[in-house]
N, C-alpha and C positions, 0 to 999 in steps of 0.2 A: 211385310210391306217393303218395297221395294226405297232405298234410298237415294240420295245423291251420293253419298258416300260409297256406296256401292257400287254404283254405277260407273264414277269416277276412278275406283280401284278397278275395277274390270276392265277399263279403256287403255289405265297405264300398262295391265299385266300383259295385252294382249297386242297393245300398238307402241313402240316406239315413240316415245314424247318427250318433250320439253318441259311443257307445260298444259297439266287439264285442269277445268277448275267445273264443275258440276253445282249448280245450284234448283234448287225445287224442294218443295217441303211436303206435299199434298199426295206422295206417292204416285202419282198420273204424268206431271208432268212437268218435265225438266229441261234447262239450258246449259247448255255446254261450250264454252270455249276450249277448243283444242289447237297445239301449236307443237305440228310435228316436221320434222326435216322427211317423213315420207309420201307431204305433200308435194313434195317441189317437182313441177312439172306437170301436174296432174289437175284439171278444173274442177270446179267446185264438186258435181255431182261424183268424180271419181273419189275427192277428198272423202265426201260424207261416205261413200262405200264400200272406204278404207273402216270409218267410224260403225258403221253395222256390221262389219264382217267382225271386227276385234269383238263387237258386243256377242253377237252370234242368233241363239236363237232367243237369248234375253229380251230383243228386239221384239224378237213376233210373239212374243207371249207374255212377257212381266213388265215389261217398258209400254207404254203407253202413247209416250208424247215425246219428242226427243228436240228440242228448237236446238240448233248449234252452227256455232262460227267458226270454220276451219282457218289457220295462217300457216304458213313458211315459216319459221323463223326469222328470217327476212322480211315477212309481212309482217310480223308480232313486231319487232324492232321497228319499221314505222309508223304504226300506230302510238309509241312511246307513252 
């Protein structure tokens, strides 16, 4: 069964990050806050396709449900 732990290691091995914090318990379906400087510049849907490309094909076969909030670090820093 697939975890948030998991899931969460795979994002930092493969994207550049600050900060990910992966929550979900049910194996299906998880939330992700991710806060990478190789957001900057880039709008949301490039963000999250930053976030599927590092997952790969985990995406289209083991992950299920993926809800997530991409920042800037800039962005992360004003939400405080």
């Amino acid at each position: 069964m697939i975890t948030a732990e998991y899931i969460q290691n795979h994002i930092e091995t493969n994207l550049p990050c600050e900060m990910v914090r992966v929550e979900g318990d049910d194996g299906h379906h998880f939330n992700a806050v991710i806060v990478s400087a190789e957001f900057q510049g880039k709008n949301m849907v490039q963000q999250h396709q930053l976030v599927y490309k590092a997952l790969g094909d985990k995406m289209k076969q083991e992950i299920h449900a993926l809800s997530m909030k991409t920042y800037t670090p800039e962005q992360w820093a004003e939400q405080g």
